[in-house]
N, C-alpha and C positions, 0 to 999 in steps of 0.2 A: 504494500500500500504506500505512495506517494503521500510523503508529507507536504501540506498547502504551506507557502511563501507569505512573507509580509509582501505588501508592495512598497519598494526603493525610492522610485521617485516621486515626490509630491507634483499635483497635478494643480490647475488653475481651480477647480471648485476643492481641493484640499478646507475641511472644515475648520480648519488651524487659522487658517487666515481668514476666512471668513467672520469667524468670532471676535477676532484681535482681542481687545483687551476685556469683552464679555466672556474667556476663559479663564476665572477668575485663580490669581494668584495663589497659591494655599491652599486648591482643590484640588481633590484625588484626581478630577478630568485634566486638569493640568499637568500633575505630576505623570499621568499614565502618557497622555498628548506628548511630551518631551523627555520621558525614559523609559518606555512601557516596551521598544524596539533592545533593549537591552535588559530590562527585568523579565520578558520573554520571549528569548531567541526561538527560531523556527523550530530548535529541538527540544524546546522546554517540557512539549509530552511526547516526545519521542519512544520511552519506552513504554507506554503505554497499545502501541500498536505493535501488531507482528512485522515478520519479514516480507511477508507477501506481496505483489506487486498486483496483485489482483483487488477490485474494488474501486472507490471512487477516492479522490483524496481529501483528505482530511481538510479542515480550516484551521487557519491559520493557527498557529498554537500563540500570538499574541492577539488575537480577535479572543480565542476561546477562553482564553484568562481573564479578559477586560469583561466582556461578559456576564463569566461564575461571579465576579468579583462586585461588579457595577449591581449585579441583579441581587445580590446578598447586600448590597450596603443601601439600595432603596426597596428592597423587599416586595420583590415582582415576583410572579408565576412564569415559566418557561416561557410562553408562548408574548408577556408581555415585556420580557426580556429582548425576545428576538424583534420584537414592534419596535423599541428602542434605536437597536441598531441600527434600521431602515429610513428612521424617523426624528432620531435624537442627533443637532450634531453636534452636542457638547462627547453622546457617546462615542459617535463616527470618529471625533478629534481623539478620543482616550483609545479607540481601536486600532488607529492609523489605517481609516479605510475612507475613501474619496464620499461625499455627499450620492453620489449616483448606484453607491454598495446598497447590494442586497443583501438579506440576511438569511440563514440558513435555517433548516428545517428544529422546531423546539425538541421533538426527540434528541437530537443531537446532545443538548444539555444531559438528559435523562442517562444515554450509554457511555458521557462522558464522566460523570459523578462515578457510574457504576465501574469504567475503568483504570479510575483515580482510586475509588476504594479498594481494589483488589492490587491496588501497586504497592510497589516496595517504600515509595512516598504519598502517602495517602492524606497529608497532611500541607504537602506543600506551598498551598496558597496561602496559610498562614506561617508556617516554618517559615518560609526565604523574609519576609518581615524581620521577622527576629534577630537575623542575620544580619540584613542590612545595619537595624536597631544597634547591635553590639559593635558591628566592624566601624560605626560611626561615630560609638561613645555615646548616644542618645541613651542605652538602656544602659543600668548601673546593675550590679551585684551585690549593694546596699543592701534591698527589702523586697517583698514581696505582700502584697496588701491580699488578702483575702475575703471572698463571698460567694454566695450562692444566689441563684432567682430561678422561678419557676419558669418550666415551658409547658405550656398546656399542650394537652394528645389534641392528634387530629381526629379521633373516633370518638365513638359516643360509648361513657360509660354503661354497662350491659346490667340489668336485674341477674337476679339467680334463674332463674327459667329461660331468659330469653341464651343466658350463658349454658345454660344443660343442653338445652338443645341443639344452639349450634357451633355446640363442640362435638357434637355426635352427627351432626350433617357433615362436618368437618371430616369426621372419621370417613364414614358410609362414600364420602367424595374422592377420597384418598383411596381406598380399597376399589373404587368403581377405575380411578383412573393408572391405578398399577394394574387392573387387570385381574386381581386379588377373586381366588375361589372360594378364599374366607368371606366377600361381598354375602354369598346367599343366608353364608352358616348366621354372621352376624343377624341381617335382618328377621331370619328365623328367630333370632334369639328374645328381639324386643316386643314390648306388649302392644307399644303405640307406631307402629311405621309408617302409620298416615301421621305421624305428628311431623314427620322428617322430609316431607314433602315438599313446601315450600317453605321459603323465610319467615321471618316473623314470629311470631307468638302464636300457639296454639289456639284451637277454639278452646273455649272454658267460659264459666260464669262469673267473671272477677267478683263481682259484688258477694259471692256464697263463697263464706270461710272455708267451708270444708269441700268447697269444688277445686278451691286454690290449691289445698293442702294433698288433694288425690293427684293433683295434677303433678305437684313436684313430688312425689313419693312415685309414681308413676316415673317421671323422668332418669330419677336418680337409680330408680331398679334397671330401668334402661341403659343407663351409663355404666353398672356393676354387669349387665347381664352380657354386653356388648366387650367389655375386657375380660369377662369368663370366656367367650369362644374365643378370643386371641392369645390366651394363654398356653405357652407352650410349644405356640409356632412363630419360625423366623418370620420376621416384618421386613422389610422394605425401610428405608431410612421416612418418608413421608407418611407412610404408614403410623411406624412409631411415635413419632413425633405427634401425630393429631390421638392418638392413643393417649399418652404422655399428658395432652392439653384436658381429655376427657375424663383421666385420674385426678386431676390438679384440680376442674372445676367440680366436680362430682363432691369431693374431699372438703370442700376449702367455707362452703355457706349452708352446710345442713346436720344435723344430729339426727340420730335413732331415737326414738321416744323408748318409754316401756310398751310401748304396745308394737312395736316395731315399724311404726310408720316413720318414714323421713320429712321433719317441717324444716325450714330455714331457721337456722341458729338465729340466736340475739347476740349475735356477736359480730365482729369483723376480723376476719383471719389476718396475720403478721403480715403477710408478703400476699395479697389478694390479688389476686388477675383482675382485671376490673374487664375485659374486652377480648374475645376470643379473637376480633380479627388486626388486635397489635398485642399481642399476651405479653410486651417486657414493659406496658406501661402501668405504672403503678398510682394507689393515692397518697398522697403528701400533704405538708402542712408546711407552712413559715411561722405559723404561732396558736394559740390554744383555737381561736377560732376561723382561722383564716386556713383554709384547705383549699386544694388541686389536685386533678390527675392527671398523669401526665409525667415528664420526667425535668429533673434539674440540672441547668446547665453553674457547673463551679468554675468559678473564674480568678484567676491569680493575676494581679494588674502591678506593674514595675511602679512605685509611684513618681520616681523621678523624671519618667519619661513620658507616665500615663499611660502607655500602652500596654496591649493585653498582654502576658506572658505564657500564659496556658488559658486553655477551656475543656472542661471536661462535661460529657454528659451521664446523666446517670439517672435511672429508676426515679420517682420521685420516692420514694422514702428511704431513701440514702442518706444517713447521717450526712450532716456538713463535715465532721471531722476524717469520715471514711475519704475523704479525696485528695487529703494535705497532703499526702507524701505524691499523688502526681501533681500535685497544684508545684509543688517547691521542689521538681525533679533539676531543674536548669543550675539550681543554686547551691547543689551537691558538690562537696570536693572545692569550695569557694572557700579564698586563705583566709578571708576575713571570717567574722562569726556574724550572717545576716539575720535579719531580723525577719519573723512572719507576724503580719499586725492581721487581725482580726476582731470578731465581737466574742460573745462570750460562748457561742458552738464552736468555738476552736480553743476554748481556756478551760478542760476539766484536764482533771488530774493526768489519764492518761496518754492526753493529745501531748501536753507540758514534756511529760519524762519522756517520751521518743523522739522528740523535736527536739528535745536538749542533747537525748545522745546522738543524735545524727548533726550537730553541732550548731542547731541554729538558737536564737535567742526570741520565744515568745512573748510579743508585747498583744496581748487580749484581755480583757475584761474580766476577770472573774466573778460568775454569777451571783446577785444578793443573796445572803442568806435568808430563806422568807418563811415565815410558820402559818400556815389557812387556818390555825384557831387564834392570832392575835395573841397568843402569848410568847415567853421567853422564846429568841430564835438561838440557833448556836452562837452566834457570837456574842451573846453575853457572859459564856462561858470561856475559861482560859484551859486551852488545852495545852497542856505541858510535856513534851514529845521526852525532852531532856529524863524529865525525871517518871514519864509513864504516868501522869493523872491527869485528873481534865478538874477547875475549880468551878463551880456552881455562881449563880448568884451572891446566892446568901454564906459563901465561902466552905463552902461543903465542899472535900475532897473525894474523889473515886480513883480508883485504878481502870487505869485500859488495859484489857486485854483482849489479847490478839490473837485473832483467827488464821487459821491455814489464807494463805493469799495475800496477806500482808495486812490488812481491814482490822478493823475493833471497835470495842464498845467500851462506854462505862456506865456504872449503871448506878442510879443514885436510890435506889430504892430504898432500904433500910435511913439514906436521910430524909427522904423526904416525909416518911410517917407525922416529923415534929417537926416541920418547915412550916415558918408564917409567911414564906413566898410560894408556898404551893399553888397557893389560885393562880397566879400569873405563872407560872412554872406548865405545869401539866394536869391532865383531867384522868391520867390515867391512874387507876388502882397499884399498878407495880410501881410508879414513882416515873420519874425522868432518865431516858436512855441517852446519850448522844454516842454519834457513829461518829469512827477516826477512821478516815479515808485511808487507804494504800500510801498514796503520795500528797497527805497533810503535810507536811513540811515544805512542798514543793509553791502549795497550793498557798498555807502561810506566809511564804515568801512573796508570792505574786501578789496576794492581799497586802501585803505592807509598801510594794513598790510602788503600785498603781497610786498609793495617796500620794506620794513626792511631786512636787510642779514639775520638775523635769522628763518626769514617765507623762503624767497625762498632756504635756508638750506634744512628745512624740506621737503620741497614741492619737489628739486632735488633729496636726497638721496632716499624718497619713492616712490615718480609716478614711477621712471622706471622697478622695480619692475613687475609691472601689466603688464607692455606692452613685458618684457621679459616672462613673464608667461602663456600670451597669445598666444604667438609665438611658446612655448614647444605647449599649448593646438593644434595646427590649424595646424601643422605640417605634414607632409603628413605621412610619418612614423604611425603617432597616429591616421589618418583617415584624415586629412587636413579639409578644409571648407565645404566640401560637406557633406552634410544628407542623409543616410546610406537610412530614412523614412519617412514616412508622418502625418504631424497632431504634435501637440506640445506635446502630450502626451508622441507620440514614441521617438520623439526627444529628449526630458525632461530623459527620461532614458538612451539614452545615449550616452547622456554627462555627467550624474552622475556616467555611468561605468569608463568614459574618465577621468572625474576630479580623481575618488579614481583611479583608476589606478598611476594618475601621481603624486598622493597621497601619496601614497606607495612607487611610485618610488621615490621623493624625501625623506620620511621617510630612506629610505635605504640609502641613501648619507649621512643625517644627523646619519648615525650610531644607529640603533634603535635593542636594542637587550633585551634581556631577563635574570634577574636572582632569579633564583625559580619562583615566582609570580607576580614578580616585572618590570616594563617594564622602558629603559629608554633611552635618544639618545645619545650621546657620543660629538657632534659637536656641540651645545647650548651654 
């Protein structure tokens, strides 16, 4: 396959000149307009095609970058992506293609994601960013500001029924299209096979309690009776897999009563599929009442340069601390000891002690001490690591001890009997417990720093940072919160077109320009 050329000579409707100085200074179209022939040579996805010399050829590999890139940073749809190109000539100027270019088919975008994500650089359009960032001196090995924000799923979250069932049409699909002589055994097996017929919800009488409740007892004997005939015979990778989906949902939103009917639990399972047709999205939260499903994008932003330095995606109910070690992967083996600033999901005990031994210095927040009955919290007590007791209010000593794990207790029972601060103390009959963390001492420490003006210095001038950075990412303009796709995979890429987009586009503000070979930013 021929890889497509830039074109070399600018022509008289060149959109460059056309614009003059309505290409404004400091903009990504600018910056792309006058180096975009050098941040993407013809071979820039070169490995991404075979050797073949059969087929049609490729476009341009600096058209197809400006593109991913342009369409990620004002958050279009493929097809209004390609409108751009046709139509825009700030974009024409950033593709280095003539006013009279045509643009190519939006598929195109679709098999070029797909064979960016199966590359050895799957990351690229935001990686070479980075690059530039360091080789420039823009990006520092100071710090690293940390957060998280949600991306909302492109599908609709599923009831418990409309999920039994079409995880089980799922199945029946799979087996019809392998071909599968398990197809008859299965359908033999279920009670309802007109239920699997078409999409949607069954017939039933919602309004009648107990027509609801035959209905998913009915489904869920379906899903049990459906992985009995599969049991024991080889599956097909697709096969299993929709198997796999109909265990999970079967499992995850119903209990056995005594009488051995299946009703939907009153619960919400750990890790719940919420969606047989994206099963890796999950529900989340950012705070007691504020929930989403969908998955989180973590973001680690340089604050000296403001640009992003990692993004990660993940599940929505992904600890914010589960993604520090790739949020702070770049600043590994760095001679200075950098600092990770964050809120208080990145300040408990064990985020501290492995961020310390991997040698960085955690500036976060440590959460308030808070009690939901209004009385005594722990910090009215002195916990004494030195000498193993923890002192009470009313100057009552206990002993900690300590459990397998490092953890402990003290337990003030025997004083509190004849304590006149018991009301304010505890409601409890055994007296006042307090729990001594693993890493208490680590934890007392960061409690005592954070009150110094020189800690919450640092701790002000960098957090906001992130959370203004955040606010560029999620912005509707650039695609807002919502996910474009499905599965962490698609997602994962892009956000990585979204971060180097905004990448670039801040490179351009910080004045990033070119002399001979030499690259440098003007605003550092």
């Amino acid at each position: 396959m021929a890889l497509g050329t830039a074109q070399a000579q600018p022509r008289f409707e060149d959109p460059v000149q056309l614009l003059g100085e309505r290409l404004k200074e400091g903009s990504i179209y600018r910056l792309l307009a006058e180096h975009g022939h050098v941040l993407f040579p013809d071979d820039y996805f070169a490995d991404l095609y075979s050797a073949s010399v059969l087929g049609r050829p490729t476009v341009p590999a600096r058209v197809m970058a400006t593109v991913m890139l342009l369409q990620a940073f004002e958050g279009l749809s493929d097809r209004e992506a390609c409108d751009r190109l046709e139509f825009d000539l700030r974009w024409q100027a950033a593709a280095g293609v003539g006013t009279g270019a045509t643009s190519f088919h939006p598929t195109a975008l679709v098999g070029q994601r797909n064979r960016l994500r199966a590359s050895e650089r799957p990351r690229r359009l935001f990686e070479d960013t980075k690059a530039m960032a360091k080789a420039t001196g823009a990006m520092k090995m100071r710090a690293r500001v940390l957060d998280s924000t949600p991306i909302y799923d492109a599908v609709a979250t599923e009831d418990t029924v409309t999920q039994l069932r079409a995880s089980i049409r799922k199945l029946l699909s799979a087996l019809d299209q392998a071909a599968s002589p398990l197809a008859t055994t299965v359908r033999q097996a279920l009670q309802r096979d007109d239920a699997y017929a078409t999409p949607g919800k069954p017939p039933c009488d919602w309004d009648d309690r107990a027509a609801r409740e035959a209905l998913v007892d009915a489904l869920v004997k379906d899903a049990s009776a459906a992985l009995g005939a599969l049991e024991g015979h080889e599956l097909g990778p697709g096969v299993a897999k929709a198997a796999e989906l109909v265990a999970l949902v079967a499992g995850q939103d119903v209990a056995q009563g005594d009488d051995g009917m299946f009703r939907i639990a009153k619960k919400v399972a750990k890790d719940r599929v919420i969606s047989t047709v994206d099963t890796e999205a999950r529900h989340g939260h950012k705070s007691r009442r504020r929930h989403f499903d969908g998955y989180k994008a973590h973001v680690s932003v340089d604050p000296d340069s403001e640009m992003i330095d990692e993004v990660v995606a993940s599940p929505a109910n992904t600890a914010d601390r589960d993604a520090v070690a790739q949020l702070v992967e770049d600043l590994k083996g760095s001679e200075q000891k950098p600092e990770v600033v964050g809120d208080s999901a990145y300040a408990d005990g064990a985020t501290r002690a492995a961020m310390s031994d991997e040698g960085f210095e955690v500036v976060s927040k440590c959460p308030p001490v808070r009690n939901s009955t209004g009385l005594f919290t722990k910090d009215n007590f002195v916990v004494d690591l030195a000498s193993g007791t923890v002192t009470c209010p009313a100057s009552k000593l206990a002993q900690i001890v300590i459990a397998p794990g490092g953890a402990g207790t003290a337990s003030f029972k025997a004083q509190c009997r004849s304590c006149p601060l018991r009301a304010q103390c505890t409601r409890s009959p055994n007296g006042r417990t307090i729990s001594v963390h693993p890493q208490e001492r680590l934890l007392q420490k960061a409690r005592a720093e954070q009150q110094q003006p020189a800690w919450l210095s640092r701790y002000r001038a960098d957090r906001p940072i992130v959370e203004r950075k955040i606010a560029h990412f999620v912005r509707r303009p650039w695609g807002g919160r919502r996910a474009r796709t499905r599965g962490v995979a698609r997602v994962s890429t892009d956000l990585w077109a979204r971060a180097g987009a905004i990448n670039w586009a801040r490179l351009a503000v910080l004045g990033l320009g070119r002399d001979g070979a030499d690259w440098s930013v003007t605003a550092i």
